[in-house]
C-alpha positions as CSV (number, residue, x, y, z in Angstrom):
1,X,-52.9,44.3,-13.8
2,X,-51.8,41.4,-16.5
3,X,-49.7,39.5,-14.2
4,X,-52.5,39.4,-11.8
5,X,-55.0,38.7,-14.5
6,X,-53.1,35.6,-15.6
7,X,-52.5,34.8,-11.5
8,X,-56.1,34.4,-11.3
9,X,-56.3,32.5,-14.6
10,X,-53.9,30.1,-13.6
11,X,-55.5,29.8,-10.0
12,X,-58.6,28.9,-11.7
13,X,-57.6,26.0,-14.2
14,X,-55.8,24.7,-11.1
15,X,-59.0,24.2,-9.3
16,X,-60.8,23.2,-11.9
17,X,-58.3,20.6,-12.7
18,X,-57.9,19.2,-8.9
19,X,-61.7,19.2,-9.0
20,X,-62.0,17.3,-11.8
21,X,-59.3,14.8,-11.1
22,X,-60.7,14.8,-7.6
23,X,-64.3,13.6,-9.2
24,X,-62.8,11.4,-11.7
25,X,-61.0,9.7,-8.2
26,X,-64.4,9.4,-6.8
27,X,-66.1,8.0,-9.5
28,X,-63.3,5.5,-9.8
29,X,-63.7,4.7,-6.4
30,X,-67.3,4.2,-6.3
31,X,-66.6,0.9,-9.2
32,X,-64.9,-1.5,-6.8
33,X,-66.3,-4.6,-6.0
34,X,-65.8,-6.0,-2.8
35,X,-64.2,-9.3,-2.5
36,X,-66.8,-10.9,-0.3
37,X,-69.5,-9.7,-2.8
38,X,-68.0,-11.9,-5.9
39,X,-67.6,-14.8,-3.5
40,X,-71.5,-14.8,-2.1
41,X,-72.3,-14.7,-5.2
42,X,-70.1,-17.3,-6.3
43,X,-71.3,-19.5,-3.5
44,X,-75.3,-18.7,-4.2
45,X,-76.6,-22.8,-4.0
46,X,-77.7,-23.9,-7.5
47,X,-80.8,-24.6,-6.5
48,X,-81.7,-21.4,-4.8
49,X,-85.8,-22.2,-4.8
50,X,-84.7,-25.2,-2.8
51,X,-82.6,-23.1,-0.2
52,X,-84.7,-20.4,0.5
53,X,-87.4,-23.2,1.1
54,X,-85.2,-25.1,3.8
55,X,-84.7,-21.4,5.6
56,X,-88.5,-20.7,5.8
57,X,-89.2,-24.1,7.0
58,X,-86.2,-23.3,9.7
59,X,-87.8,-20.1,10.3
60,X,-91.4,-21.5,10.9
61,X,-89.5,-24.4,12.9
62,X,-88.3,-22.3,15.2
63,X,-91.6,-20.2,15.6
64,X,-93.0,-23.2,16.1
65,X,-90.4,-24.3,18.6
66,X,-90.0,-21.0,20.5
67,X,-93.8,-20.7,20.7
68,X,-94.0,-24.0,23.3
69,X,-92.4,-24.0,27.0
70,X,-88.9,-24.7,27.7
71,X,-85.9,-24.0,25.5
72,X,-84.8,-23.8,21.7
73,X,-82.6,-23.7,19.1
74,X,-81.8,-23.2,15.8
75,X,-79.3,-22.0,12.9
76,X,-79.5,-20.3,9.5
77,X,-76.7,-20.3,6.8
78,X,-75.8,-17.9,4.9
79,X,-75.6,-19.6,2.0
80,X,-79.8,-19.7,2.5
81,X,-80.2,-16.7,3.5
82,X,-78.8,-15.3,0.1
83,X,-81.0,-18.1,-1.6
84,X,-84.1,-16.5,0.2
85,X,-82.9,-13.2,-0.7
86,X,-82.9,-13.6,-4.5
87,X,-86.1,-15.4,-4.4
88,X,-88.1,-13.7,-1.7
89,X,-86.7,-10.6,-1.4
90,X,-88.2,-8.9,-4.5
91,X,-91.7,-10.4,-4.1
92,X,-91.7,-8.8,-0.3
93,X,-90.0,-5.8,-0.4
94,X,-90.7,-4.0,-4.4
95,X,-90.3,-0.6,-2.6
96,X,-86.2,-1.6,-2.4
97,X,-86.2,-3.0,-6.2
98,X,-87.9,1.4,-6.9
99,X,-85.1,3.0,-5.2
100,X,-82.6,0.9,-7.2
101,X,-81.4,-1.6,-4.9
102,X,-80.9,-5.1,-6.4
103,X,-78.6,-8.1,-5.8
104,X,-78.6,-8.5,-2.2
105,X,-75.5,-10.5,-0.6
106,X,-74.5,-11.7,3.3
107,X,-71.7,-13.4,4.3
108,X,-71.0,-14.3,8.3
109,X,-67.9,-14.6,9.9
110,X,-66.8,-14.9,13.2
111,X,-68.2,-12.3,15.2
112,X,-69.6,-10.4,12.2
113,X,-71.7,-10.3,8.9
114,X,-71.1,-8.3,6.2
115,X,-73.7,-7.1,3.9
116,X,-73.3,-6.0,0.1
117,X,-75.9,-4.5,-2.5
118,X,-76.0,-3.0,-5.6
119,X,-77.4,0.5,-6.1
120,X,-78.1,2.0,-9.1
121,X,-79.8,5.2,-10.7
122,X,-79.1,7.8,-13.0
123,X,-75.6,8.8,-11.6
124,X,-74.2,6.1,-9.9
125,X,-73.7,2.0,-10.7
126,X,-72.2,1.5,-7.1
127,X,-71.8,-1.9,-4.7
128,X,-72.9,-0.3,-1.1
129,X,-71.9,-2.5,1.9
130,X,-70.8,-2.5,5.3
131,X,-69.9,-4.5,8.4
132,X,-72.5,-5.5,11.1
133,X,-71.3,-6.8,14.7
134,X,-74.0,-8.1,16.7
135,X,-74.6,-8.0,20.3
136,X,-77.2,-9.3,23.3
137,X,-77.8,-6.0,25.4
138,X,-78.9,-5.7,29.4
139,X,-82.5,-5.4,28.2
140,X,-83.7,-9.1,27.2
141,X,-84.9,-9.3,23.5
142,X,-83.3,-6.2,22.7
143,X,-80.0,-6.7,19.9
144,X,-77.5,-4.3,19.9
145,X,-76.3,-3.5,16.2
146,X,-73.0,-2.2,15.5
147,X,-72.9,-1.0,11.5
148,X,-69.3,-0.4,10.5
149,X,-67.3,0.6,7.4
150,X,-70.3,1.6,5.4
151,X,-69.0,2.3,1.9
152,X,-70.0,3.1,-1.9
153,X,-67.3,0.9,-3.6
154,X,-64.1,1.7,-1.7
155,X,-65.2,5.4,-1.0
156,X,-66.3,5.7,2.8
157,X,-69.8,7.1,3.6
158,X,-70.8,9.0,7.4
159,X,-73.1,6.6,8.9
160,X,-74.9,9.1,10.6
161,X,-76.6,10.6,8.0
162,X,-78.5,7.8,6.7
163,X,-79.8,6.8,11.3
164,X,-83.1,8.1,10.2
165,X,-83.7,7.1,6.6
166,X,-82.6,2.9,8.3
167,X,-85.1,3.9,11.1
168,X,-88.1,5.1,8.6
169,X,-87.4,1.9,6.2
170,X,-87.4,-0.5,9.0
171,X,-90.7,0.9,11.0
172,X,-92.1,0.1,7.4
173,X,-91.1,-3.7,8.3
174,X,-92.7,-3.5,11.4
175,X,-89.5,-3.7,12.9
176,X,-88.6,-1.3,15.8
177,X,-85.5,0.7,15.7
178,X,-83.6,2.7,17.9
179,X,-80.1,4.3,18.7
180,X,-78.0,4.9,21.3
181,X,-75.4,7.5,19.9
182,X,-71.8,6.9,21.5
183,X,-68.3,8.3,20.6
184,X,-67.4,5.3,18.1
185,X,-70.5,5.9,16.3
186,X,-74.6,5.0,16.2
187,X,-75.6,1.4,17.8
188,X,-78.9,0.0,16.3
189,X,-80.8,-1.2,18.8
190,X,-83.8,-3.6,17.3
191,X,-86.3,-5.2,19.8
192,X,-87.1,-8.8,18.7
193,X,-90.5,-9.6,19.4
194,X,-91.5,-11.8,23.1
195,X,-95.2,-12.9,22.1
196,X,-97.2,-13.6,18.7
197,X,-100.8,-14.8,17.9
198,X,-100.0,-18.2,17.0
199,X,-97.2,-19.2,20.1
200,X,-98.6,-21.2,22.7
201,X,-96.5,-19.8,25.4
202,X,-94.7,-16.7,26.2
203,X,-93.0,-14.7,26.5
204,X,-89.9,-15.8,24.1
205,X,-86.5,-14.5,25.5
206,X,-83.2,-14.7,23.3
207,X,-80.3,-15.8,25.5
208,X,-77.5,-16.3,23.0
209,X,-76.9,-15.0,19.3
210,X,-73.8,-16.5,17.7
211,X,-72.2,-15.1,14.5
212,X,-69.7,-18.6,13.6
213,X,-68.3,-18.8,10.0
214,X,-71.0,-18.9,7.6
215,X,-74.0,-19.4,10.0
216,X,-76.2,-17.3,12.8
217,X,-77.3,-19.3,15.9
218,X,-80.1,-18.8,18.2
219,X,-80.9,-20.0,21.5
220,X,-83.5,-19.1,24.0
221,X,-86.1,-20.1,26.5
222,X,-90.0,-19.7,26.4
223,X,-92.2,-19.1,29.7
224,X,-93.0,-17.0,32.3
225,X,-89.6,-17.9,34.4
226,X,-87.3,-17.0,31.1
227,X,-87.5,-13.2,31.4
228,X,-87.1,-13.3,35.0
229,X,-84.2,-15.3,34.7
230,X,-83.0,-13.7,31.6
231,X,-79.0,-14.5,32.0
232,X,-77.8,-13.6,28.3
233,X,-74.6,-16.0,27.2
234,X,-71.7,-14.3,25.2
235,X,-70.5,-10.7,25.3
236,X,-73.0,-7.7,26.4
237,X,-73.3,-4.5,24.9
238,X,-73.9,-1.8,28.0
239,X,-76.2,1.6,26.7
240,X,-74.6,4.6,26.4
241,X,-76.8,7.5,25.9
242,X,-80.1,5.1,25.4
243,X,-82.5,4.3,28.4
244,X,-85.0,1.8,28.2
245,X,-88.0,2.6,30.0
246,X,-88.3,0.4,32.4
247,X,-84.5,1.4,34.0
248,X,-85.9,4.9,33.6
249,X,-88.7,4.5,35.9
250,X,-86.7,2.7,38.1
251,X,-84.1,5.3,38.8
252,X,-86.8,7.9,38.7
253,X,-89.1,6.3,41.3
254,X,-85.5,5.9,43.3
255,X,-85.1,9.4,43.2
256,X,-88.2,10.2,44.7
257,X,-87.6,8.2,47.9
């Protein structure tokens, strides 16, 4: 009865040890800093009122421009984009500044942008981030999002549990969110909007959406032709399990015939 008394013992501190070394890993884990963090950081312009000016004027350029007939252009640093997000960002979104989110960075690459922030609460003093690939879909005006790598530090997190806390926070923006589940993981898919109040013409179609080194590029046409004639430039993503409506009622009116 002693021997397996002290079996049991020793069973016990050996768990409780590999548990604790297991949590100390995790913790540790959770305080690394990813390289592209430091360097958007490093990088923010001086004058960071100034550069989050020149991207709203580019922003209401481009309203401005995509709201007339014919076709348009423009491109957005990141450089000013993380200017506009450390002077904009907490007057617009407060709610994210509650839940402990602070010290939002981009940086693009080619083909990619990846996206760092710090969270902190009671528990945890962690740098979130993750990967986003971006791609024009079959369906004009609708971006395919491809979120990769999502981590706390160096620890990995499942993507999947956080689809409907991204979709909730972004119908909060007024921006529309859905998925299309496949086996590599959820795909984002946001809807950019084809008419506004103040544009002349529309509808506004997206043709082209570029991710070069350290800049995103648009290009598009405006008018009734452009969504007829939508004709997307660079790589396509193809739905998987998502069906737009208007393919829907397409394949079901063909299956009544």
């Amino acid at each position: 009865m002693r021997r397996w008394t002290k079996r049991i013992a020793v069973a016990l501190v050996l768990f409780a040890v590999i548990g604790s070394l297991a949590s100390y890993w995790a913790i540790q884990q959770t305080k690394y800093v990813p390289e592209f963090y430091s360097r958007a950081s490093q990088r923010l312009p001086a004058q960071t009122i100034e550069a989050s000016q020149r991207l709203q004027h580019g922003v209401e350029k481009l309203r401005n421009d995509a709201g007339q007939l014919g076709s348009w252009r423009a491109s957005f640093s990141d450089a000013e984009i993380n200017a506009w997000l450390v002077e904009e960002l907490p007057k617009r979104f407060p709610r994210l500044l509650k839940r402990g989110v602070e010290d939002p960075r981009i940086v693009i690459e080619d083909g990619r942008v990846l996206v760092a922030a710090r969270y902190k609460d009671r528990r945890f003093d962690t740098i979130v981030s993750f990967e986003v690939e971006a791609e024009l879909t079959e369906q004009a005006n609708m971006l395919a999002l491809r979120l990769k790598n999502l981590r706390a530090g160096a620890l990995p997190l499942p993507l999947s549990k956080f689809v409907k806390g991204i979709t909730r926070e972004a119908a909060r923006g007024n921006i529309d969110v859905r998925w299309d589940m496949t086996e590599t993981g959820p795909i984002a898919l946001v809807t950019v909007p084809r008419d506004d109040p103040r544009f002349v013409m529309t509808p506004v179609i997206v043709e082209s959406l570029r991710l070069a080194e350290g800049d995103l590029i648009l290009s598009g046409h405006t008018g009734a032709l452009a969504e007829k004639a939508f004709s997307p430039r660079g790589p396509i993503y193809r739905f998987v399990s998502y069906r737009h409506s208007d393919r829907h009622s397409r394949q079901k009116s063909s299956a009544l015939r």
